[in-house]
C-alpha positions as CSV (number, residue, x, y, z in Angstrom):
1,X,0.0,0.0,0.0
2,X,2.9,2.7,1.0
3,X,4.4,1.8,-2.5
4,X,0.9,2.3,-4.3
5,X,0.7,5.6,-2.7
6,X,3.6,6.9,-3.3
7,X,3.3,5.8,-7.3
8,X,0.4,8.1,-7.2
9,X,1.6,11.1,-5.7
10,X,4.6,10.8,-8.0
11,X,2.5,10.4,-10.8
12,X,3.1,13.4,-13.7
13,X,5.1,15.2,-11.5
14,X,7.8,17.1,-13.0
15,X,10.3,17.6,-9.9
16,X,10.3,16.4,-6.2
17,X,12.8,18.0,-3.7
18,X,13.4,15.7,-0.2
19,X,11.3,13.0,-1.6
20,X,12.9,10.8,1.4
21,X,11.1,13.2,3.7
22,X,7.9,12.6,1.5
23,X,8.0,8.8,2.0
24,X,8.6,8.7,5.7
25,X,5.7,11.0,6.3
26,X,3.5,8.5,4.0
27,X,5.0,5.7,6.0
28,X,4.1,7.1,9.5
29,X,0.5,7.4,8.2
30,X,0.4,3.8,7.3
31,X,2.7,3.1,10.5
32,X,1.2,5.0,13.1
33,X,-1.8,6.9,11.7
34,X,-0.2,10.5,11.9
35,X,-1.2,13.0,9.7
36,X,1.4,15.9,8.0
37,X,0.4,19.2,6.7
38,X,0.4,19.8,2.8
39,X,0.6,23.5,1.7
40,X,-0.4,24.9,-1.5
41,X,-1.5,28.3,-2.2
42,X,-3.3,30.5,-4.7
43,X,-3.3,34.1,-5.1
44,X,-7.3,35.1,-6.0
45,X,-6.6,37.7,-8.9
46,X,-9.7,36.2,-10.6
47,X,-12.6,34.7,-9.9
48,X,-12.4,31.4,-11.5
49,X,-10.3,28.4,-11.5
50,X,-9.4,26.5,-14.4
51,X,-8.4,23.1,-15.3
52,X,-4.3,24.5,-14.9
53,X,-5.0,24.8,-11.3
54,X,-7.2,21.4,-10.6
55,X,-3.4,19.9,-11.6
56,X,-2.4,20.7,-8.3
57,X,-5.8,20.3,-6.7
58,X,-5.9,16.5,-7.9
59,X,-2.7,16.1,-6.4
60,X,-4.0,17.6,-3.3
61,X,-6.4,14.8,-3.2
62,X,-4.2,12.0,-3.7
63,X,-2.3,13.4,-0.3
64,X,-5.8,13.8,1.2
65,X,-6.1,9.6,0.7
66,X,-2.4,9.2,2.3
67,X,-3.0,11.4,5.4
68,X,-2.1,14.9,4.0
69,X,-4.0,17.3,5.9
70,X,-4.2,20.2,2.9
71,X,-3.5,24.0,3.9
72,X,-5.4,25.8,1.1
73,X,-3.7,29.3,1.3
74,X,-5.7,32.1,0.0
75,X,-3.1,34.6,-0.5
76,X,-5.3,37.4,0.2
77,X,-2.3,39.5,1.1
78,X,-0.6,38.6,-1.3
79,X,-2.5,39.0,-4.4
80,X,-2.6,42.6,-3.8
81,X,1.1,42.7,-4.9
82,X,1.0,40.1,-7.1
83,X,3.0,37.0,-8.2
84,X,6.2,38.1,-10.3
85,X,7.1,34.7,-11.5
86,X,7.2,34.6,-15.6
87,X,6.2,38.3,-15.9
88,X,8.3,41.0,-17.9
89,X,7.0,44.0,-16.2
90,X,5.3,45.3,-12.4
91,X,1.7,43.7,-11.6
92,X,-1.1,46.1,-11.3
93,X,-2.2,46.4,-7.8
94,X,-6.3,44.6,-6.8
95,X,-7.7,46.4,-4.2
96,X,-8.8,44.1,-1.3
97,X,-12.6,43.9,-1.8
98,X,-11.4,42.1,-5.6
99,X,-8.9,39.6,-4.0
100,X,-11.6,38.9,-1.3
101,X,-14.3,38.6,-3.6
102,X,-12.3,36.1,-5.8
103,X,-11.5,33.8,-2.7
104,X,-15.2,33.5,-2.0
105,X,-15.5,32.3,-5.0
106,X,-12.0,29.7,-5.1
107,X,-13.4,28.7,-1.5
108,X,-16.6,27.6,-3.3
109,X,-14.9,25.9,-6.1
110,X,-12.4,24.0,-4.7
111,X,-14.4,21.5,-3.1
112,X,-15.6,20.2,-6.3
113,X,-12.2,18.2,-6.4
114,X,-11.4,18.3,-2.4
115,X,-12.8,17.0,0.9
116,X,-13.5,19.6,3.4
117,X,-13.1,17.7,6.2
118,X,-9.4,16.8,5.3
119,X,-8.7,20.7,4.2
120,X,-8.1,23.6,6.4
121,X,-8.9,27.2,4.3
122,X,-6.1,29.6,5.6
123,X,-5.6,33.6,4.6
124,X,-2.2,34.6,5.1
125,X,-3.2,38.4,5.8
126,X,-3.6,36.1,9.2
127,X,0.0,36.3,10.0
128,X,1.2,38.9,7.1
129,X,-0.7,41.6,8.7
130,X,0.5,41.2,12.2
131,X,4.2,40.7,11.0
132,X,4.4,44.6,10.9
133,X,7.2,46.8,9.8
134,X,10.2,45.3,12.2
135,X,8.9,41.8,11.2
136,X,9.2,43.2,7.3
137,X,12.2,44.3,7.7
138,X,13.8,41.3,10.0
139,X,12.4,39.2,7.1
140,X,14.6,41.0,4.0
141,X,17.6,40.5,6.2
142,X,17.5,37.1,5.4
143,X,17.9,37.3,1.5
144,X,19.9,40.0,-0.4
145,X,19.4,41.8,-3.6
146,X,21.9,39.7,-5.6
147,X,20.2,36.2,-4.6
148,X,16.7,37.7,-6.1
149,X,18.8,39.1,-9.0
150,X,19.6,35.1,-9.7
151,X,15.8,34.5,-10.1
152,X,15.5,34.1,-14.4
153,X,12.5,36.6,-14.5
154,X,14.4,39.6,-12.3
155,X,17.6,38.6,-14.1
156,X,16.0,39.0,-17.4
157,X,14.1,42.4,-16.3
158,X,17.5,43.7,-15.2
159,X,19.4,43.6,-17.5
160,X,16.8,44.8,-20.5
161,X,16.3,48.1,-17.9
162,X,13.0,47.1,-16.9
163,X,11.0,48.1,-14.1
164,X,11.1,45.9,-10.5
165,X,9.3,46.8,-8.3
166,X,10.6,46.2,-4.1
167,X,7.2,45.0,-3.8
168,X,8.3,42.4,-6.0
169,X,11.5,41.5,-4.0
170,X,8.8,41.0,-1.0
171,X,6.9,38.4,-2.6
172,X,8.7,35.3,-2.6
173,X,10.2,36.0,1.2
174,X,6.1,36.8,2.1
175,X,5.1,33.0,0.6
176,X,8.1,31.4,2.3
177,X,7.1,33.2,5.8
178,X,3.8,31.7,4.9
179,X,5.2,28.0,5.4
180,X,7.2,29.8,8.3
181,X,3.6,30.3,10.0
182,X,2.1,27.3,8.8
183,X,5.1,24.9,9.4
184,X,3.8,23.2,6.5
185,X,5.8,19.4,6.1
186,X,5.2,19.8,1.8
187,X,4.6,22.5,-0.2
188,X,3.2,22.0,-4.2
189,X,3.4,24.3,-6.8
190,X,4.0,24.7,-10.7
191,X,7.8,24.5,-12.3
192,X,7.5,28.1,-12.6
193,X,7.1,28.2,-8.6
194,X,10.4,26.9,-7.7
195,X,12.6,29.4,-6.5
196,X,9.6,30.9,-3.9
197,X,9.0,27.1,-2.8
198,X,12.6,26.8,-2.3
199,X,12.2,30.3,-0.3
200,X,9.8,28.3,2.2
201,X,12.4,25.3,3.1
202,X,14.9,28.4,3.6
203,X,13.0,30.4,6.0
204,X,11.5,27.6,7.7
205,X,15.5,26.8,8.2
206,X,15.9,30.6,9.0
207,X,13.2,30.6,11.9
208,X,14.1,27.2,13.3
209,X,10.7,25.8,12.3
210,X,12.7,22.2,12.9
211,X,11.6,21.1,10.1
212,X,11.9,21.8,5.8
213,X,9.6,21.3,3.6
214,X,9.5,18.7,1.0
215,X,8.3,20.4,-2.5
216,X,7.0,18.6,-5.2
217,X,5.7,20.7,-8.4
218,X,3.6,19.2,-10.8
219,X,4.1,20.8,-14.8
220,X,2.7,23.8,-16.2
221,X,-0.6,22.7,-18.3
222,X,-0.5,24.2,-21.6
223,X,-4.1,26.0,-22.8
224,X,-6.1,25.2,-25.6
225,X,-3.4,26.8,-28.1
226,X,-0.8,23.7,-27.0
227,X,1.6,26.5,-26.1
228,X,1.2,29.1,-23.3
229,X,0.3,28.4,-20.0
230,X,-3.3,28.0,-19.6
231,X,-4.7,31.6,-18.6
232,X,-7.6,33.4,-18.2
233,X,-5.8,36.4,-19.7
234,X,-4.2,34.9,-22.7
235,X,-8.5,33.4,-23.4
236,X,-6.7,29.8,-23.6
237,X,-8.5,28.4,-21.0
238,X,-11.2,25.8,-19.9
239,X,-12.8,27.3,-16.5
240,X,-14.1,24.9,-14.5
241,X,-17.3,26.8,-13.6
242,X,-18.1,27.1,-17.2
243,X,-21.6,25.6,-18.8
244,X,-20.6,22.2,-19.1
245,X,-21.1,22.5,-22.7
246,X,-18.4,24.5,-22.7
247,X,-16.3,22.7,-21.0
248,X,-16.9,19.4,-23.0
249,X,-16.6,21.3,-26.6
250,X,-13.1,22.9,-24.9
251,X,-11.3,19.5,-24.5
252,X,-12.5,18.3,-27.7
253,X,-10.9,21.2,-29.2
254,X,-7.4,20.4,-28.3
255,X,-5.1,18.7,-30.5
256,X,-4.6,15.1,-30.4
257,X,-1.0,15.8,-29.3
258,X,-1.9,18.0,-26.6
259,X,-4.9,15.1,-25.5
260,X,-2.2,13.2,-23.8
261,X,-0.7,16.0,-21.7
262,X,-4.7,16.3,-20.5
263,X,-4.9,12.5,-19.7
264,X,-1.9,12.4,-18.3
265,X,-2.1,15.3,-15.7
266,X,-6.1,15.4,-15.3
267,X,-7.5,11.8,-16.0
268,X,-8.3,10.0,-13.0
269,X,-7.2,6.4,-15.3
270,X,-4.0,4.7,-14.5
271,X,-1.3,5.6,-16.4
272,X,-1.0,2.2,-17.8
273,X,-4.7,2.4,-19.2
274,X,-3.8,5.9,-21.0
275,X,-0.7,4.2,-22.7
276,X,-3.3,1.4,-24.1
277,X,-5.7,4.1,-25.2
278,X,-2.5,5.9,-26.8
279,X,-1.3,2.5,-28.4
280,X,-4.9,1.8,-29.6
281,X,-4.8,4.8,-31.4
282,X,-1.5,4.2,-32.5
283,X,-2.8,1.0,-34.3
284,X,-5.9,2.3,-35.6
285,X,-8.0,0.2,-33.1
286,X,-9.4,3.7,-31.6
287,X,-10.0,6.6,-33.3
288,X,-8.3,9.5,-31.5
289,X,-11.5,11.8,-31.7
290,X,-13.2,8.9,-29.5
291,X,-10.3,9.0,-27.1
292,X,-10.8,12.7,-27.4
293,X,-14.3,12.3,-26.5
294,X,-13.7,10.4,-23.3
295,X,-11.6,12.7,-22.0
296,X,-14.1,15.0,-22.7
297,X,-16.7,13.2,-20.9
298,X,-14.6,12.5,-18.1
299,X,-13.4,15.7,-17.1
300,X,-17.4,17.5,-18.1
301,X,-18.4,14.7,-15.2
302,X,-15.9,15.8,-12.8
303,X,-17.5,19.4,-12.2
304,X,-21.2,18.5,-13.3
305,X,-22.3,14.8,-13.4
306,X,-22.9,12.4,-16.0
307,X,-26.0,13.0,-17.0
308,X,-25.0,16.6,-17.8
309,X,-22.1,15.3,-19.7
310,X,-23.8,13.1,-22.0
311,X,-26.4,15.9,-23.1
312,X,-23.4,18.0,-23.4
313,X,-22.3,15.7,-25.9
314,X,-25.4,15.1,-27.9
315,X,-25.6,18.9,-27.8
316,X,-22.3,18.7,-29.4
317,X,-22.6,16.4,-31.7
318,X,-26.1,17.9,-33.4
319,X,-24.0,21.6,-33.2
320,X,-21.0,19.9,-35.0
321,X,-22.3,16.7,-36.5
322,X,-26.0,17.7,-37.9
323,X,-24.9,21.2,-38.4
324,X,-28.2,21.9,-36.2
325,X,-28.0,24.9,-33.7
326,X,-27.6,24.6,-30.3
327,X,-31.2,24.7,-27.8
328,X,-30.2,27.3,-25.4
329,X,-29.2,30.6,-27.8
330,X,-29.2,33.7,-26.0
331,X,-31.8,36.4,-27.9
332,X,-31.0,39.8,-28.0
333,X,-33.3,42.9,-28.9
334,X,-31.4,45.6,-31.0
335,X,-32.0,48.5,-32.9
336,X,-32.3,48.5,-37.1
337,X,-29.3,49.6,-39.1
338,X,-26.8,48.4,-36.7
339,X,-23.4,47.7,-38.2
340,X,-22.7,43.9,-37.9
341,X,-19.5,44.0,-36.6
342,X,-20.3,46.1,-33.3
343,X,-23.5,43.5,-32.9
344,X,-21.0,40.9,-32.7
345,X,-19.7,42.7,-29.9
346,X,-22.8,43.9,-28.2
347,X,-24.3,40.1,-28.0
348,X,-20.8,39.2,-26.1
349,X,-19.5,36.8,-29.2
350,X,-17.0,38.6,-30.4
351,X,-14.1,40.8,-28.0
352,X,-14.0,43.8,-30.3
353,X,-14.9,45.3,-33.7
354,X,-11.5,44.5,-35.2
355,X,-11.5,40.6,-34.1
356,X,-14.8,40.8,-35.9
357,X,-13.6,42.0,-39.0
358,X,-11.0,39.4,-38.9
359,X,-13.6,36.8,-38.3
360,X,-15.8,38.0,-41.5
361,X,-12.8,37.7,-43.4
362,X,-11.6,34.4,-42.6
363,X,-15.3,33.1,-43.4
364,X,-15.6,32.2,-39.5
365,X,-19.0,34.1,-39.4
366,X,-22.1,33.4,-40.2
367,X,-25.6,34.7,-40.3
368,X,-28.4,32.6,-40.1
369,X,-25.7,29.8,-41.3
370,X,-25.0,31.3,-44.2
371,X,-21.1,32.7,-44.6
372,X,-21.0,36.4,-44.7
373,X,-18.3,38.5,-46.4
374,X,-19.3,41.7,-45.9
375,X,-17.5,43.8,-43.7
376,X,-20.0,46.6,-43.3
377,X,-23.1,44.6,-43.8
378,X,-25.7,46.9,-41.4
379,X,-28.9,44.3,-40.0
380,X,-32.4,45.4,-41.4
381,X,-35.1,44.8,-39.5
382,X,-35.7,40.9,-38.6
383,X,-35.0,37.8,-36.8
384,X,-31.4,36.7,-37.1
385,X,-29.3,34.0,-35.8
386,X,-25.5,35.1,-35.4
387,X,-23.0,32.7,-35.3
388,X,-19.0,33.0,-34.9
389,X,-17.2,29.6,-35.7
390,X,-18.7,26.7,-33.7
391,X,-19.6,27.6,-30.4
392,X,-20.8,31.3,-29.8
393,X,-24.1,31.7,-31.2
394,X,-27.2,34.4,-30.7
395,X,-30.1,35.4,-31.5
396,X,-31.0,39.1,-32.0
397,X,-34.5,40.2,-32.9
398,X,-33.9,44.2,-35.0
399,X,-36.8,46.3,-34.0
């Protein structure tokens, strides 16, 4: 059983620092019974999750089922500097009714994938707040300029004459003191985390904590491009609070490349199972748009139910299959001799006037499905049923 265990919490991860300390803390469970604290924490500067961050959530769940007692950190104090990691210039500032706003909503969310019994919601304005400004400034003694400066990001913004903010410095000594106040036994995170988990084993070794942590980060998932990290802010995403039409058509978007990333880092199957699905569809025994499909279905089920996921499917398939519209389009009431392009936009299925001008000329819209060319096409007055490629649709009624 220890073995099994620990097969699963390895499982897609991409590095694990002081596994050894990992393994005996697994062990004792098994042994003994005792429990150990498992940190991970996320900064609410939006008010969604997506499937990027259930990576770490799953994992969270595997530790739950091996006596991991999970420290969700909502870095309320936190997000309102901002996590540097991977950015080229300063974060702007959320004012605290955002951030607090957002972590409603992750606290609601989270629990779609994680047992609240076995999970302890912490804010670390708890401790940040009442560190004050000689804890602040005890805490910078600890880790000088030219360490930060060896961080990739800083190093990068340095040198090119870009802005860094001190704020910035702050960030990475404010989430290690975080697993200074928790005295968290592991700590997960992303590959892009590293050097601020890194900063929690070296403050917890700072405060004589008596213990480090163990970090284990799981890899970045990419978005439904194949390339950048999945983000809300780059649109590449699949939120997990989405319809779960959405959320279904999403996956089955991806390339069949990218499918086995998603199986392997968000499938609940053994990882034996996904290599015969993936040498099935290397011999031409599956099809991959039916391995596709599963995965689909799999993940749609996670944050809905089955039944939701198999009408999401059969909306799918008459949308895509039967070239039939979907049953639930929005309607809209609009005035007559409204240019096309800014109805896009007012209905909420295009961003802006020039992404729908792109659109039209790549033949991606339609109008009553029926391509449209026509650039500065103005509605007469009618029923009309707007479409832009193969999942925004509406329905706008010109008076």
């Amino acid at each position: 059983m220890i073995q099994q265990a620990l097969d699963e919490i390895s499982r897609g991860t991409a590095e694990i620092i002081d596994k050894e300390r990992i393994e005996a803390l697994v062990k004792a469970f098994f042994d003994e019974g005792k429990t150990y604290k498992v940190k991970v924490g996320f900064d609410p500067t939006a008010a969604d999750l997506h499937l990027g961050h259930t990576v770490l959530l799953q994992k969270l769940a595997i530790f739950q089922k091996y006596g991991g007692h999970i420290q969700l950190l909502i870095g309320d104090f936190t997000a309102m500097i901002g996590d540097p990691t991977g950015k080229s210039e300063t974060r702007k500032r959320l004012d605290r009714d955002t951030v607090l706003e957002n972590a409603k909503s992750y606290q609601e969310q989270v629990f779609k994938i994680l047992d609240p019994e076995k999970t302890e919601v912490v804010f670390n304005s708890t401790w940040l707040d009442a560190l004050g400004a000689d804890g602040l400034v005890a805490l910078t003694t600890i880790f000088s300029v030219a360490r930060m400066l060896e961080r990739d990001d800083f190093d990068k913004r340095y040198k090119s004459g870009q802005n860094i903010s001190i704020s910035e410095f702050l960030y990475p000594l404010l989430q290690g003191y975080d697993s200074v106040a928790l005295e968290s036994d592991i700590e997960l995170g992303g590959t892009d985390q590293k050097f601020n988990l890194l900063m929690g084993r070296q403050l917890q070794r700072s405060y004589e904590v008596g213990k480090e942590q163990a970090i284990l980060m799981m890899p970045i998932l990419e978005g439904l491009d194949g390339v950048q990290k999945m983000s809300k802010s780059l649109g590449n995403f699949i939120g997990i609070t989405e319809p779960a039409k959405d959320i279904y058509a999403k996956v089955l978007s991806i390339s069949d490349e990218l499918m086995w990333r998603y199986y392997e880092l968000l499938s609940e199957h053994s990882l034996e199972k996904i290599e015969i699905f993936r040498t099935d569809v290397e011999s031409g025994k599956l099809h991959p748009k039916k391995a596709k499909e599963n995965l689909a279905l799999e993940i749609t089920t996670r944050f809905y139910n089955e039944e939701s996921a198999n009408i999401a499917k059969d909306e799918f398939d008459n949308v895509f299959k039967s070239n039939k519209l979907p049953s639930d389009i929005k309607e809209f009431d609009i005035e007559a001799e409204v240019w096309i392009c800014k109805t896009l936009v007012d209905v909420g299925i295009e961003p802006s006037t020039s992404q729908a001008r792109r659109d039209i000329k790549q033949g991606a819209v339609r109008i009553d499905q029926q391509k449209i060319s026509d650039e500065q096409l103005k509605l007469a007055k009618g029923d009309y049923t707007l479409q832009v490629g193969k999942r925004k649709f509406a329905k706008v009624k010109v008076k």
